[in-house]
Backbone bond lengths (Angstrom), bond angles and torsions (degrees), N, CA, C in turn:
res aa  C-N    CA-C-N  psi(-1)  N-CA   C-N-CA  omega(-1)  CA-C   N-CA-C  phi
1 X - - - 1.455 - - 1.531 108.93 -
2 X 1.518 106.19 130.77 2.008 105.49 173.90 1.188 104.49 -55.39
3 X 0.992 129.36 -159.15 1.628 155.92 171.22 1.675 109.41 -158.21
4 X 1.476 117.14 148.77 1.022 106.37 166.42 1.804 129.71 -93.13
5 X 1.350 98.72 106.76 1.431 106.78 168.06 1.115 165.13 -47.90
6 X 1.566 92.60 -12.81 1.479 135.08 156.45 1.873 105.89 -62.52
7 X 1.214 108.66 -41.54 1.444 123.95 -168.07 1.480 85.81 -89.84
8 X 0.836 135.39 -71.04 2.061 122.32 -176.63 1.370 112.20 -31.56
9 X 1.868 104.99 -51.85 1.335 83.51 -159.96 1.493 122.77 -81.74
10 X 1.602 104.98 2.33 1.767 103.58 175.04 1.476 102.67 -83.45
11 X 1.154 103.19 -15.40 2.332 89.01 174.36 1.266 88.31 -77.46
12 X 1.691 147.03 -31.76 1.058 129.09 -159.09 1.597 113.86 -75.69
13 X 1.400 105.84 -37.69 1.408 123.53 165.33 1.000 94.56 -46.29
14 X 1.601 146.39 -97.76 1.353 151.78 -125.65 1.677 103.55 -81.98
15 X 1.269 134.45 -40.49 1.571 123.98 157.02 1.750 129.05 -63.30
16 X 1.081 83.82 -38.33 1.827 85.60 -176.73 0.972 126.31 -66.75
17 X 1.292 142.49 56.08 1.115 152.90 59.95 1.775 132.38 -8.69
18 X 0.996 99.67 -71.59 1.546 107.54 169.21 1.435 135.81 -52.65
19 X 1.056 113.11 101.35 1.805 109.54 177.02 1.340 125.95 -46.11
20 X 1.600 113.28 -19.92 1.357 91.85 -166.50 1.406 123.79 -122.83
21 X 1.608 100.82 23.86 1.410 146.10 143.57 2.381 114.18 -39.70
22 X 0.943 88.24 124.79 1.840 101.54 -168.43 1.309 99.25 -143.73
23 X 1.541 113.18 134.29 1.687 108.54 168.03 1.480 93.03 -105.00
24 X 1.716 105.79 170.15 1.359 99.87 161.42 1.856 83.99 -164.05
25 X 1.554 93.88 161.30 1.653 95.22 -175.70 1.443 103.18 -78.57
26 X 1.353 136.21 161.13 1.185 151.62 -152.90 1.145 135.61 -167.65
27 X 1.156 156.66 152.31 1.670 145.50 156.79 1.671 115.10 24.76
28 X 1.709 82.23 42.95 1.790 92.24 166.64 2.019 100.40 73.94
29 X 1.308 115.82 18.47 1.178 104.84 165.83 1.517 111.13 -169.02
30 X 1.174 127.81 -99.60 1.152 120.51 172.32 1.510 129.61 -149.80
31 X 1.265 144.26 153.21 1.797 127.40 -177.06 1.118 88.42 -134.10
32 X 1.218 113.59 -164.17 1.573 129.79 -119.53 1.737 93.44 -176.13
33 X 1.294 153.24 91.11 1.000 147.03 -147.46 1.348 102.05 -142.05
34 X 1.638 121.45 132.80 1.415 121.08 175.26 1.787 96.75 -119.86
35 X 1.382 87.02 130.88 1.520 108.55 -174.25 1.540 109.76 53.10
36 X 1.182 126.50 26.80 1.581 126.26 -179.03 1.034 95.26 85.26
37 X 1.294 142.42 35.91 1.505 125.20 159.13 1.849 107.99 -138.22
38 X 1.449 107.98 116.86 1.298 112.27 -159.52 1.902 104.27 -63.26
39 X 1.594 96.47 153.94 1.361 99.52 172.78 1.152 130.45 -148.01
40 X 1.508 91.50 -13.47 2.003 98.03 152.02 1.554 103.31 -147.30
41 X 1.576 143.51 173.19 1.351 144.24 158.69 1.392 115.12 -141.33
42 X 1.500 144.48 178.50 1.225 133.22 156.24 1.773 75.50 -132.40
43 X 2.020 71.53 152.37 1.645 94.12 172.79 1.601 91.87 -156.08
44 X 1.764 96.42 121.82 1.791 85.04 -174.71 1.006 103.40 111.16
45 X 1.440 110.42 -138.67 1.919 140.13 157.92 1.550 92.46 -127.63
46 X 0.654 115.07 63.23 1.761 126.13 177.04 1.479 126.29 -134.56
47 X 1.188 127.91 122.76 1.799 125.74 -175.57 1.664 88.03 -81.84
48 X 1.748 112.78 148.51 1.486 122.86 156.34 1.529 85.85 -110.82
49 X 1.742 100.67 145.80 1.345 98.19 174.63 2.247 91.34 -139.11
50 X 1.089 93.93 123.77 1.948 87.85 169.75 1.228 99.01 -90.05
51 X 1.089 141.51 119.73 1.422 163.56 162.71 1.292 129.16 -104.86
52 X 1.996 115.27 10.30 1.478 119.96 173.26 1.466 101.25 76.94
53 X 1.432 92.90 163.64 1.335 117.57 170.42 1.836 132.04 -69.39
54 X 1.296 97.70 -26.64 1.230 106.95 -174.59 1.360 119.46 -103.18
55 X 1.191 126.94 -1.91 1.176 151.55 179.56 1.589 126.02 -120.68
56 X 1.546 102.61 1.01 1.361 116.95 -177.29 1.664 100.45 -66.78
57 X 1.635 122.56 -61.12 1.580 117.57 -173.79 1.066 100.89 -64.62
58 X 1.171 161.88 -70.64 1.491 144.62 -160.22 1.654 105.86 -45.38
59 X 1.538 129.03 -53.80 1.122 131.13 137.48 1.396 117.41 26.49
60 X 1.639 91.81 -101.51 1.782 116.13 -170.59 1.218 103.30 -69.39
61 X 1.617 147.55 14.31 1.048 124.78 159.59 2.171 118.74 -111.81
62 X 1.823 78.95 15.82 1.244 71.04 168.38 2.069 127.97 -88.04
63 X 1.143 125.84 -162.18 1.326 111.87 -179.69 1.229 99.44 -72.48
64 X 1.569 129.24 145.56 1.742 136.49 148.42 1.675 103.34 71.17
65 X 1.311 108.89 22.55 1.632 117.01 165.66 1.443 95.35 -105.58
66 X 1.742 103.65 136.68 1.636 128.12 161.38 1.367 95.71 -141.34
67 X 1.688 99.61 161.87 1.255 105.86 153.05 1.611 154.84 -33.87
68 X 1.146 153.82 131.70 1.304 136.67 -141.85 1.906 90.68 -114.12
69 X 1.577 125.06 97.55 0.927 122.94 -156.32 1.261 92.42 -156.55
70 X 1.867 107.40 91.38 1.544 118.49 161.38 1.684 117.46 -91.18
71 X 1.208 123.52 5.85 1.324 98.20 -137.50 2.428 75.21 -153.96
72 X 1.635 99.96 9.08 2.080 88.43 -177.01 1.399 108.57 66.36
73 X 1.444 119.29 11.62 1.826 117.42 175.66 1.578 68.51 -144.27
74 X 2.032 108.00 126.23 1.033 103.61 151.57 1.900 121.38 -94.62
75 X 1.590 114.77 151.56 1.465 116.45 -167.24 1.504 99.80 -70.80
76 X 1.281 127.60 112.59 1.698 124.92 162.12 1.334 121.84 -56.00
77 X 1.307 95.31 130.04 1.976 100.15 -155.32 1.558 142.29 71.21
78 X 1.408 94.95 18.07 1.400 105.00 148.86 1.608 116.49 -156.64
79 X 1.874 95.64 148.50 1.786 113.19 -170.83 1.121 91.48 -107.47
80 X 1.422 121.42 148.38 1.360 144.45 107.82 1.555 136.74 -38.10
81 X 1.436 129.95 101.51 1.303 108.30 -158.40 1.454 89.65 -139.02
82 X 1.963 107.65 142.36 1.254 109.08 -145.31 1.625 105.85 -83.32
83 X 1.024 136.06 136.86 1.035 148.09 143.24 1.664 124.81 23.86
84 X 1.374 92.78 -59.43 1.422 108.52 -162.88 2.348 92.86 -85.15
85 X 1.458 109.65 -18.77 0.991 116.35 172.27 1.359 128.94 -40.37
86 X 1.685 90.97 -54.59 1.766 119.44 -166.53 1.283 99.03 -105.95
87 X 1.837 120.42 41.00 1.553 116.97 -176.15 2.045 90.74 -79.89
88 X 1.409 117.73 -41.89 1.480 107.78 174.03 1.043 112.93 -66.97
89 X 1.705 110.45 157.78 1.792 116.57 -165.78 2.077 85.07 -88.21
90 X 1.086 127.22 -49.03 1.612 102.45 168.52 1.219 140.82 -47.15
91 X 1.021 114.18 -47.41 1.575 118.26 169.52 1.732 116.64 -58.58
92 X 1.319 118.51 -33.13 1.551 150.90 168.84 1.539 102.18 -60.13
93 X 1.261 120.09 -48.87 1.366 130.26 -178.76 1.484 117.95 -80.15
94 X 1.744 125.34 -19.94 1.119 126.34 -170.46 1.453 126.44 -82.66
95 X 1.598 92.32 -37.77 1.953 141.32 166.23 1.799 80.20 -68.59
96 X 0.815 153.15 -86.96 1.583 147.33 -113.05 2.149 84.25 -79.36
97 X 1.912 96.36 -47.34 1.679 89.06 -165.98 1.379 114.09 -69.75
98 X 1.546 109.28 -39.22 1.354 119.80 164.17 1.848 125.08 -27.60
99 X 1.579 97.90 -59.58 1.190 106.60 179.90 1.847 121.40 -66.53
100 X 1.568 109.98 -52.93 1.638 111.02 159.22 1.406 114.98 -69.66
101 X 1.374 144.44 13.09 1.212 128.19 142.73 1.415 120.56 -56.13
102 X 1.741 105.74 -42.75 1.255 106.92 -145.21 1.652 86.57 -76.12
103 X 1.507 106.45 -66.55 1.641 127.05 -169.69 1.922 97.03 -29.39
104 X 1.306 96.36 -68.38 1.534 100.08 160.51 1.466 113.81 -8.32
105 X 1.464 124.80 -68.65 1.733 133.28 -157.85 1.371 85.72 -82.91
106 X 1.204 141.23 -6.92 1.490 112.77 -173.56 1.793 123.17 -93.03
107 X 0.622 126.03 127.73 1.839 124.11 -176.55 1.703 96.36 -32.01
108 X 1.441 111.22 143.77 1.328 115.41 178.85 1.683 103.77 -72.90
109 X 1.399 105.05 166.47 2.072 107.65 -170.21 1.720 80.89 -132.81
């Protein structure tokens, strides 16, 4: 499956800066990983965002957030949020900090 690349390259804009930022292909498209621990991806025209466990329901009630559910088991602590959601570069930017906060707190792999 493509991904849209248009949508990569504005996470690429908004991380690159950071060294410790890594892409790698993924869930049929691509992520975005700080220190080996993912923190946003597109797959589709779709943002992946890991946003933890505890922060997952506040999450899903934002606009064009669902569950992140390839596989009929959805992953706890991370949304899928549609495309057309993160068409503004703020809203695009909130999901992008959201997501490297979390990856951020996690021990490097």
């Amino acid at each position: 499956m493509a991904y849209d690349e248009g949508l990569a390259e504005r996470i690429r804009e908004r991380l690159g800066t950071d060294p410790g930022i890594t892409e790698k292909r993924m869930f049929g498209g691509i992520g975005f990983l700080h220190r080996g621990n993912m923190a946003v991806g597109v797959t589709g025209h779709d943002l992946i965002v890991r946003v933890g466990p505890e922060a997952m329901d506040a999450a899903l009630t934002r606009p064009g957030a669902r569950n992140f559910d390839m596989t009929g088991r959805p992953m706890r602590g991370w949304v899928v949020v549609a495309g057309s959601a993160v068409a503004e570069d703020e809203v695009l930017g909130r999901w992008i900090g959201e997501g490297h906060a979390f990856a951020a707190s996690l021990p490097p792999k």
